[in-house]
PDB file of N, CA, C and O in Angstrom:
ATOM      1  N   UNK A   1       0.845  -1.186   0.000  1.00  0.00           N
ATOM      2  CA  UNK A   1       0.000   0.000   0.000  1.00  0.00           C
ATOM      3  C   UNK A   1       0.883   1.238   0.000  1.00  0.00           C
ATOM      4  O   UNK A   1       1.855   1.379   0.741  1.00  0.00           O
ATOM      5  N   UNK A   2       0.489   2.061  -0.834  1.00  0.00           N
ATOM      6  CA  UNK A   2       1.312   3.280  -1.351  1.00  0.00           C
ATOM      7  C   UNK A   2       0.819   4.539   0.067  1.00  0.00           C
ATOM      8  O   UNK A   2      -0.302   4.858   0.463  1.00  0.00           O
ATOM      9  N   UNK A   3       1.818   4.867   0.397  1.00  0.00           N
ATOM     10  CA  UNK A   3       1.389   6.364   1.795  1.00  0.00           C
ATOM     11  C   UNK A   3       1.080   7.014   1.251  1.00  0.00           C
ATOM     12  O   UNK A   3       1.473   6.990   0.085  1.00  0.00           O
ATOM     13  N   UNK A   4       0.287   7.923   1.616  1.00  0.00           N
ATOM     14  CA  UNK A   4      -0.204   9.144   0.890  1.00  0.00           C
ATOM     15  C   UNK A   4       0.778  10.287   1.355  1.00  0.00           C
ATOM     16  O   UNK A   4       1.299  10.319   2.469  1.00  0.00           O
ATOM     17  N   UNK A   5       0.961  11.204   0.377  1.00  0.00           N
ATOM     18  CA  UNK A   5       1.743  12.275   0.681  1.00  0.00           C
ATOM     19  C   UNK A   5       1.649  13.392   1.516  1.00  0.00           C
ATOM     20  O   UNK A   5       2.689  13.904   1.929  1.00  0.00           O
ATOM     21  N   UNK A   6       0.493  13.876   1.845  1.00  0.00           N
ATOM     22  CA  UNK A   6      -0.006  14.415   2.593  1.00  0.00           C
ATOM     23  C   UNK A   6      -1.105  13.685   3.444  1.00  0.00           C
ATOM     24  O   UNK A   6      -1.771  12.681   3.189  1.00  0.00           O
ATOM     25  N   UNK A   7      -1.080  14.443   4.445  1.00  0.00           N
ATOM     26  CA  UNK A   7      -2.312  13.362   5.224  1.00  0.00           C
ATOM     27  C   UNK A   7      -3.418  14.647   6.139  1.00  0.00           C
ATOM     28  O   UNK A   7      -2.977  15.366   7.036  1.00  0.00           O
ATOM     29  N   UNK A   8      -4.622  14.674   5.727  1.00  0.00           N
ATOM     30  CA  UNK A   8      -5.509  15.324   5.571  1.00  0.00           C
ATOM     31  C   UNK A   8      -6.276  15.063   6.379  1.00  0.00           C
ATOM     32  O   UNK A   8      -6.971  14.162   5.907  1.00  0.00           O
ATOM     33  N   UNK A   9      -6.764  15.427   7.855  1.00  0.00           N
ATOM     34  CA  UNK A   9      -7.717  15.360   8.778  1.00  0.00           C
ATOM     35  C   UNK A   9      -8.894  16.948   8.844  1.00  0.00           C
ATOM     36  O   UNK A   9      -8.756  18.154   8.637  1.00  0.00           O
ATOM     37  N   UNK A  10     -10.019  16.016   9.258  1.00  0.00           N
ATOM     38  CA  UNK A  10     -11.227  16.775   9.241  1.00  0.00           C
ATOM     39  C   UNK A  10     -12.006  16.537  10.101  1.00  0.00           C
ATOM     40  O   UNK A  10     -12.264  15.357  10.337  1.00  0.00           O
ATOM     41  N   UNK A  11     -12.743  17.770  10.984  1.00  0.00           N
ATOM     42  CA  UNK A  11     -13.033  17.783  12.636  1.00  0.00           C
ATOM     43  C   UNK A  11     -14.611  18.452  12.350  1.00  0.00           C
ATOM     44  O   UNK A  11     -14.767  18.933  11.228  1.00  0.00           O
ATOM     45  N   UNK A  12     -15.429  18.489  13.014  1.00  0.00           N
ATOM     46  CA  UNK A  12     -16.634  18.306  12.667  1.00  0.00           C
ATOM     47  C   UNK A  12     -16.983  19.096  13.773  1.00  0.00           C
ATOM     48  O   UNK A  12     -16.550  18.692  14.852  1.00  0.00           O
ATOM     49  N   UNK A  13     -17.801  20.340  13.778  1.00  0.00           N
ATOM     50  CA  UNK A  13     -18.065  21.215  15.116  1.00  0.00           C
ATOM     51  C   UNK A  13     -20.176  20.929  14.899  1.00  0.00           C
ATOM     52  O   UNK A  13     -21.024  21.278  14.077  1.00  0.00           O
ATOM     53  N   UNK A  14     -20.159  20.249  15.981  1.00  0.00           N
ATOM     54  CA  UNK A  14     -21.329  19.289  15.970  1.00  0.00           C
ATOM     55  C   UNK A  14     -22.378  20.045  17.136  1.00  0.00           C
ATOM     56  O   UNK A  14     -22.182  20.088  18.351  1.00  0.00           O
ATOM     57  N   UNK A  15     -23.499  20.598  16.403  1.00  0.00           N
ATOM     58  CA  UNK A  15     -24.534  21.729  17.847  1.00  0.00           C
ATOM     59  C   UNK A  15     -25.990  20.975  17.858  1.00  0.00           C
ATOM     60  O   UNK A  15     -26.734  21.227  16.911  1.00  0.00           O
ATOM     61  N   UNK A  16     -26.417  20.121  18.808  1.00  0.00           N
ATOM     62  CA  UNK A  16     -28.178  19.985  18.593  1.00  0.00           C
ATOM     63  C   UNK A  16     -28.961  21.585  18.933  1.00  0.00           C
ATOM     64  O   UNK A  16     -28.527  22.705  19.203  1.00  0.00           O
ATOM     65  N   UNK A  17     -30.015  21.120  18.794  1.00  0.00           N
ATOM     66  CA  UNK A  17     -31.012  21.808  18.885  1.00  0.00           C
ATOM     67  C   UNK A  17     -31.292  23.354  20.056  1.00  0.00           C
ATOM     68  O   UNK A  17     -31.811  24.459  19.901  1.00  0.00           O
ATOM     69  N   UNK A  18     -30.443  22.447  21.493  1.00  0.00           N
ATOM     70  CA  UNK A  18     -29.939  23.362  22.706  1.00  0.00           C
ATOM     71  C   UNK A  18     -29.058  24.558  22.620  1.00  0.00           C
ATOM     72  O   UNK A  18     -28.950  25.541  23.353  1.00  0.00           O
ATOM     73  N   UNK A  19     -28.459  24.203  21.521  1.00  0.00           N
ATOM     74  CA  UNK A  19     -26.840  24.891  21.328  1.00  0.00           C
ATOM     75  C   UNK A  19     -25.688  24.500  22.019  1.00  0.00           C
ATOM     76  O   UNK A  19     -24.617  25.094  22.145  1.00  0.00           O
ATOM     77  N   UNK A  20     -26.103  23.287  22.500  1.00  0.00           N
ATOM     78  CA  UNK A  20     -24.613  22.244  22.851  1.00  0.00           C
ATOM     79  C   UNK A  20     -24.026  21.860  21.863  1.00  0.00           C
ATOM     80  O   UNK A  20     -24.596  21.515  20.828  1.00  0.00           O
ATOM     81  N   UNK A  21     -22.861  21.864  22.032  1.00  0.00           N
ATOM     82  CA  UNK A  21     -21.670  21.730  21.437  1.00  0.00           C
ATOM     83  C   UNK A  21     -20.861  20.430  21.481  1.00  0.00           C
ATOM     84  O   UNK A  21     -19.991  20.304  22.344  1.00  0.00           O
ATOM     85  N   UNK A  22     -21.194  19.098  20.268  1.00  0.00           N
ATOM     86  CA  UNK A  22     -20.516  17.937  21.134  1.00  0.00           C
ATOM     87  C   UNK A  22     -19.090  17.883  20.882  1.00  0.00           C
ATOM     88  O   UNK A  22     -18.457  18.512  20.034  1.00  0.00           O
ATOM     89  N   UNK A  23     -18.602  16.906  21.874  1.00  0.00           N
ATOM     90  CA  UNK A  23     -17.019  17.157  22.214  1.00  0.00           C
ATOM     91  C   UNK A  23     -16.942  15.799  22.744  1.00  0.00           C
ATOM     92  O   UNK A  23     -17.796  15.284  23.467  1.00  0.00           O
ATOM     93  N   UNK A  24     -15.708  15.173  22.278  1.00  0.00           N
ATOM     94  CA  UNK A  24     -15.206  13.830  22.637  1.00  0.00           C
ATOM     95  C   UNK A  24     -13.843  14.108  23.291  1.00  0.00           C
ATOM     96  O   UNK A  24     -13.054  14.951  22.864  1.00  0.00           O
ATOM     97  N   UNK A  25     -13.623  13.297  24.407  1.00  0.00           N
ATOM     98  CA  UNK A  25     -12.252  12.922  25.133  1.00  0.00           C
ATOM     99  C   UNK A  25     -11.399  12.008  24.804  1.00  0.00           C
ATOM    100  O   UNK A  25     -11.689  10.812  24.829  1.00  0.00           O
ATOM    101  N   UNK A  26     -10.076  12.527  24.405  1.00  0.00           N
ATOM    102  CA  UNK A  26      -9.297  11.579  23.856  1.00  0.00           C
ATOM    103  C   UNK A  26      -8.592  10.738  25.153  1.00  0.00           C
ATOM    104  O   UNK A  26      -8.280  10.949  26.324  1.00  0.00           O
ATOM    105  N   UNK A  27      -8.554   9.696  24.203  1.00  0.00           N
ATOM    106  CA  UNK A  27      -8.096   8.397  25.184  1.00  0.00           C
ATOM    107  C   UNK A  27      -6.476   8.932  25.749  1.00  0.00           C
ATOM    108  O   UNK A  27      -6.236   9.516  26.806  1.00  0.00           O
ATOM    109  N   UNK A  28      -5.667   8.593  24.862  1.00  0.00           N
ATOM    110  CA  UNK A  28      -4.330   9.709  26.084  1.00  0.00           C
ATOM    111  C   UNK A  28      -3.971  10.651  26.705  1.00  0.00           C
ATOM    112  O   UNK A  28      -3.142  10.468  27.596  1.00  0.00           O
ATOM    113  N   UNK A  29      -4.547  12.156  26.405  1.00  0.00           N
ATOM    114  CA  UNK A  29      -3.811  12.952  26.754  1.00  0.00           C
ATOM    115  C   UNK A  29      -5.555  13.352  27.986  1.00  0.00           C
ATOM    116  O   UNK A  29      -5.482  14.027  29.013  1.00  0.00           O
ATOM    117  N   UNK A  30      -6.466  12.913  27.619  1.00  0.00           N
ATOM    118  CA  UNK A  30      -7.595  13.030  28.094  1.00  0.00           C
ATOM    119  C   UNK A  30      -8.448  14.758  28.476  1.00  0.00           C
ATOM    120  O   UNK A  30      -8.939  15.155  29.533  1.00  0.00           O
ATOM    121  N   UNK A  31      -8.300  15.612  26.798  1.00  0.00           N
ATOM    122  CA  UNK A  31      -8.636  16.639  26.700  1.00  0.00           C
ATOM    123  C   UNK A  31      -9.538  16.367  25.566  1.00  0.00           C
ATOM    124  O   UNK A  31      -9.548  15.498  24.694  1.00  0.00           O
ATOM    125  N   UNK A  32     -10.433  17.560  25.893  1.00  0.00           N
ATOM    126  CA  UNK A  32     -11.721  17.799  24.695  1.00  0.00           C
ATOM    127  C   UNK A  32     -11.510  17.859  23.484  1.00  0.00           C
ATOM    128  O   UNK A  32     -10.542  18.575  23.231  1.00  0.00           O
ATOM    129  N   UNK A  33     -11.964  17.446  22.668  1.00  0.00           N
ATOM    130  CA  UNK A  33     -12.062  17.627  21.073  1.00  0.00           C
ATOM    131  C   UNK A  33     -12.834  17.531  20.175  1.00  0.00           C
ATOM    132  O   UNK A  33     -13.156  16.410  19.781  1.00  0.00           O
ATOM    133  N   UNK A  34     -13.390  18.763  19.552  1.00  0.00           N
ATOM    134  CA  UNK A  34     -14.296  18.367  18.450  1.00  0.00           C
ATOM    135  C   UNK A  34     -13.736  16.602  17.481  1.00  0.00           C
ATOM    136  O   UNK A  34     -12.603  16.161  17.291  1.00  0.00           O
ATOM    137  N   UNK A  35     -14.931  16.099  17.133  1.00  0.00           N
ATOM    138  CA  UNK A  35     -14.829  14.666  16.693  1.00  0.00           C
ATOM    139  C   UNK A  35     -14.332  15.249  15.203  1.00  0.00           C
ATOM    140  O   UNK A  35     -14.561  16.230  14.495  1.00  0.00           O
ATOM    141  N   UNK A  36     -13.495  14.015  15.164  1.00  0.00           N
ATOM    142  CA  UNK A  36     -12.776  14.019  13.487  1.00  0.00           C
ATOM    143  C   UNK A  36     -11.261  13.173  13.682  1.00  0.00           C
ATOM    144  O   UNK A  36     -10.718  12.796  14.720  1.00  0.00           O
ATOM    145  N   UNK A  37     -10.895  13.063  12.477  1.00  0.00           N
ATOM    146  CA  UNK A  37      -9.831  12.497  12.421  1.00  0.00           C
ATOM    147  C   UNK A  37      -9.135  12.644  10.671  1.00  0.00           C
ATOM    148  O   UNK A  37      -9.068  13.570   9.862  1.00  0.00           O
ATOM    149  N   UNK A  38      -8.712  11.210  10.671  1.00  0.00           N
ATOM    150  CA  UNK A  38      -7.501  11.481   8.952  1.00  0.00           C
ATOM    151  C   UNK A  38      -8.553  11.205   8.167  1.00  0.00           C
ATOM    152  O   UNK A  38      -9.452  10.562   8.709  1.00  0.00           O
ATOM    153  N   UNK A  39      -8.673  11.458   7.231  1.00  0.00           N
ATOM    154  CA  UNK A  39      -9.491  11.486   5.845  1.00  0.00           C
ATOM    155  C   UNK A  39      -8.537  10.157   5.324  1.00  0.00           C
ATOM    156  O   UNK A  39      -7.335   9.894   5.300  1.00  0.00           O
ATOM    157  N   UNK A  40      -9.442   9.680   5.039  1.00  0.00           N
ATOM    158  CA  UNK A  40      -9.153   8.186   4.034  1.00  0.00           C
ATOM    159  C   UNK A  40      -8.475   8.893   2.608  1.00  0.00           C
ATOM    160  O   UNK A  40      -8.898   9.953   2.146  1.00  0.00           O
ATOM    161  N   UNK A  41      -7.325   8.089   1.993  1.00  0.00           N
ATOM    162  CA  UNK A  41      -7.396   8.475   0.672  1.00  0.00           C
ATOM    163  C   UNK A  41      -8.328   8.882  -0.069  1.00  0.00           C
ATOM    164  O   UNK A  41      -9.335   8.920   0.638  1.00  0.00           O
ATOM    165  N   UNK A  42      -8.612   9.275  -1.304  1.00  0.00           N
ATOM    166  CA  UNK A  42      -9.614   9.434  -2.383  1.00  0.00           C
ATOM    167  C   UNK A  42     -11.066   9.389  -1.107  1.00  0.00           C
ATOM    168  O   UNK A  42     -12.074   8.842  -1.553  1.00  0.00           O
ATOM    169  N   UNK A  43     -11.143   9.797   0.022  1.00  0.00           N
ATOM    170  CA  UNK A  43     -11.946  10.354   0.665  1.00  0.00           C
ATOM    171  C   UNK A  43     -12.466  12.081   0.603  1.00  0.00           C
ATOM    172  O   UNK A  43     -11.628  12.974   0.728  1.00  0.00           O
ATOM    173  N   UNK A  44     -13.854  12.363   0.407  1.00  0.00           N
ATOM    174  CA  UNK A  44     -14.175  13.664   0.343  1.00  0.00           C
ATOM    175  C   UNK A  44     -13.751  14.319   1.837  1.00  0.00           C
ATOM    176  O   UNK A  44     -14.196  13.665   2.780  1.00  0.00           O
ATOM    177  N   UNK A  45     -13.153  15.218   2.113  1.00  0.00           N
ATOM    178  CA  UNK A  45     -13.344  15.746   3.527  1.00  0.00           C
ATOM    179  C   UNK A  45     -15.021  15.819   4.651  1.00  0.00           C
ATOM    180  O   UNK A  45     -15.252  15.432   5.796  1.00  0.00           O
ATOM    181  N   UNK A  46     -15.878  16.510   3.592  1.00  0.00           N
ATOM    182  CA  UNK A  46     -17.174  16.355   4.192  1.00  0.00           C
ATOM    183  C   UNK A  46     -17.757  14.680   4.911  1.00  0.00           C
ATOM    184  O   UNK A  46     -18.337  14.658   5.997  1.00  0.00           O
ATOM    185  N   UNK A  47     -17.506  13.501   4.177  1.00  0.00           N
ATOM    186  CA  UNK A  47     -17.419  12.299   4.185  1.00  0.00           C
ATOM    187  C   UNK A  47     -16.313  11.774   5.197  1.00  0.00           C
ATOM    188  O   UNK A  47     -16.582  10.948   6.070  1.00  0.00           O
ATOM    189  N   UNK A  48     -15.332  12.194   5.055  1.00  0.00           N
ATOM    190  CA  UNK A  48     -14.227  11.844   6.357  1.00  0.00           C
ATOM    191  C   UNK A  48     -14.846  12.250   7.714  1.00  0.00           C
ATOM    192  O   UNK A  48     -14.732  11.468   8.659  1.00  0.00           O
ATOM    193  N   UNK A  49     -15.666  13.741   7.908  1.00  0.00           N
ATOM    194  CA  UNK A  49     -15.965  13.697   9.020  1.00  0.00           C
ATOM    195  C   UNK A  49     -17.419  13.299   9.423  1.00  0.00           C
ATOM    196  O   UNK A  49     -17.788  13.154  10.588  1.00  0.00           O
ATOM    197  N   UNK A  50     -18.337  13.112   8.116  1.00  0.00           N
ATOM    198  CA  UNK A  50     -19.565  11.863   8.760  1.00  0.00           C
ATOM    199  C   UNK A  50     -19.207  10.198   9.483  1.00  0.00           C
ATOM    200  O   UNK A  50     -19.777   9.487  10.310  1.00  0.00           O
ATOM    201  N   UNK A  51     -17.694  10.061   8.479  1.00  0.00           N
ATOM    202  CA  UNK A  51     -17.627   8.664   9.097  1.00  0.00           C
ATOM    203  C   UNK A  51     -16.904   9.126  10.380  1.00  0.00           C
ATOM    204  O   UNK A  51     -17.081   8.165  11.128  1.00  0.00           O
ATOM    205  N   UNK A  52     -16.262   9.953  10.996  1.00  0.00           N
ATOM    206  CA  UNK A  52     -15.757   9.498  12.090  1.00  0.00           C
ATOM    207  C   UNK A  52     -16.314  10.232  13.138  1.00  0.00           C
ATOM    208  O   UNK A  52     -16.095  10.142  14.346  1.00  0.00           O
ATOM    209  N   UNK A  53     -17.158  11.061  12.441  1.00  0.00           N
ATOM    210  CA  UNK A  53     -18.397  11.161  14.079  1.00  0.00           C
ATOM    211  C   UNK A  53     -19.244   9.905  14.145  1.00  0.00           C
ATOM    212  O   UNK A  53     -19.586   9.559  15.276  1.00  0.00           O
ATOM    213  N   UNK A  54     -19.672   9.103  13.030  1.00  0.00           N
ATOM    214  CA  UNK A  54     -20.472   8.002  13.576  1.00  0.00           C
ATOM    215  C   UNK A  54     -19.501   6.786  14.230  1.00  0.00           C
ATOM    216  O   UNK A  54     -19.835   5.916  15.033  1.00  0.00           O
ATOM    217  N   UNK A  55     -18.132   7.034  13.585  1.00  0.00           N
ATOM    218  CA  UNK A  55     -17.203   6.173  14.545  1.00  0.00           C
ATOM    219  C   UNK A  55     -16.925   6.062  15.786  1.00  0.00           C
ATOM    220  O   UNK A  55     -16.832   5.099  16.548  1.00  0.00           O
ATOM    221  N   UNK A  56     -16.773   7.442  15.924  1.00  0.00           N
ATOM    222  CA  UNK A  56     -16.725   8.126  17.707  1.00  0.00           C
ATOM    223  C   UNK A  56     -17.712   8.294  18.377  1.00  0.00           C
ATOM    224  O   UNK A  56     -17.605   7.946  19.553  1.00  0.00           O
ATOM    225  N   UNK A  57     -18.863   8.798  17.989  1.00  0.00           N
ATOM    226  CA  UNK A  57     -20.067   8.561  19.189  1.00  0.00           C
ATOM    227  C   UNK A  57     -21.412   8.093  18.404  1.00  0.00           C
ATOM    228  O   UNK A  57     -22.584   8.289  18.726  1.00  0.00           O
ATOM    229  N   UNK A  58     -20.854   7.376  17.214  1.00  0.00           N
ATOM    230  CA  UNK A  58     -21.988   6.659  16.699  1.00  0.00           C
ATOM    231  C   UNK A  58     -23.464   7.786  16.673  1.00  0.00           C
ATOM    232  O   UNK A  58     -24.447   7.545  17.372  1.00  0.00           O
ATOM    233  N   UNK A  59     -23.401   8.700  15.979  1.00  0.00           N
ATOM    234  CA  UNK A  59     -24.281   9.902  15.609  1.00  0.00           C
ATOM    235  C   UNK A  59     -23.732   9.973  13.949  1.00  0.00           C
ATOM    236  O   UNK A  59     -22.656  10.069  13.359  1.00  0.00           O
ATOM    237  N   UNK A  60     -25.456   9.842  13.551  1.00  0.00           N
ATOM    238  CA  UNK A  60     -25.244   9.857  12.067  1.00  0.00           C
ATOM    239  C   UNK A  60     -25.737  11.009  12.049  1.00  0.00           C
ATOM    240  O   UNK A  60     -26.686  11.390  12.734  1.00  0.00           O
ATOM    241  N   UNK A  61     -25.022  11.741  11.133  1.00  0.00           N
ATOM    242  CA  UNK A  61     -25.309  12.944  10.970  1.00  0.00           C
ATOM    243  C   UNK A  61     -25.812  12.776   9.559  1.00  0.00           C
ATOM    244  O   UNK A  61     -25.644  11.706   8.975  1.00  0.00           O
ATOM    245  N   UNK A  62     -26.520  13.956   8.904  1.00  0.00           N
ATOM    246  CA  UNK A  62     -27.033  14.259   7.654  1.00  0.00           C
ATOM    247  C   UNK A  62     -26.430  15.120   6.584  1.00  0.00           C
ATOM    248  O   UNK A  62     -25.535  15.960   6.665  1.00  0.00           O
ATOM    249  N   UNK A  63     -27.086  14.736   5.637  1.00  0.00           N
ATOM    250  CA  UNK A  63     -25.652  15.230   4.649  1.00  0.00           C
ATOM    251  C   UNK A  63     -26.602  15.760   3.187  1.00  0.00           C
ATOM    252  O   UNK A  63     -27.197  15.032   2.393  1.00  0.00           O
ATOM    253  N   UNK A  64     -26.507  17.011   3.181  1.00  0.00           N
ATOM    254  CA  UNK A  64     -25.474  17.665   3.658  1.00  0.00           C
ATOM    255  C   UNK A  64     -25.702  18.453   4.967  1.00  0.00           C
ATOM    256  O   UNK A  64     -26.841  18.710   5.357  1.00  0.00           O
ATOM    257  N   UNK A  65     -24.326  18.920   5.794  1.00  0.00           N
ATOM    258  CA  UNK A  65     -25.028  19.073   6.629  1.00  0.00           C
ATOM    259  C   UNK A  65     -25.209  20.484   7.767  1.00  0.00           C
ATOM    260  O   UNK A  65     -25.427  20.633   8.969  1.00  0.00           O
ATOM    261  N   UNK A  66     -24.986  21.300   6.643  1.00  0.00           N
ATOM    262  CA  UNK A  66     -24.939  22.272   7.144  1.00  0.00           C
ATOM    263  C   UNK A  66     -26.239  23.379   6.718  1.00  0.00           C
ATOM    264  O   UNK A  66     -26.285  24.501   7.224  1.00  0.00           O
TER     265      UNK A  66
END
């Protein structure tokens, strides 16, 4: 498998209805973070961060989704 040359992450600033703001805790350093992560190759950015908010707190979001 060929590395990609650049490596491209995308973070997702996620508000219901309240105007809460969701936020996930990372497992090491154990500080807040909007959900997101690396974009898959030949991944859209918008798409990188539906899959890894439903990865991280399993919330499907809608698309499009702003």
């Amino acid at each position: 498998m060929q590395m990609p040359v650049h490596i491209v992450a995308a973070g997702g600033f996620v508000e219901n209805t309240k105007g809460e703001i969701l936020l996930v805790k990372t497992r090491r350093e154990g500080h807040w973070v909007f959900p997101g992560g690396q974009v898959e190759v030949g991944e859209n950015p918008i798409d990188g961060v539906i899959r890894e908010v439903k990865e991280e707190v399993e919330l499907t979001l809608k698309y499009p989704i702003w």
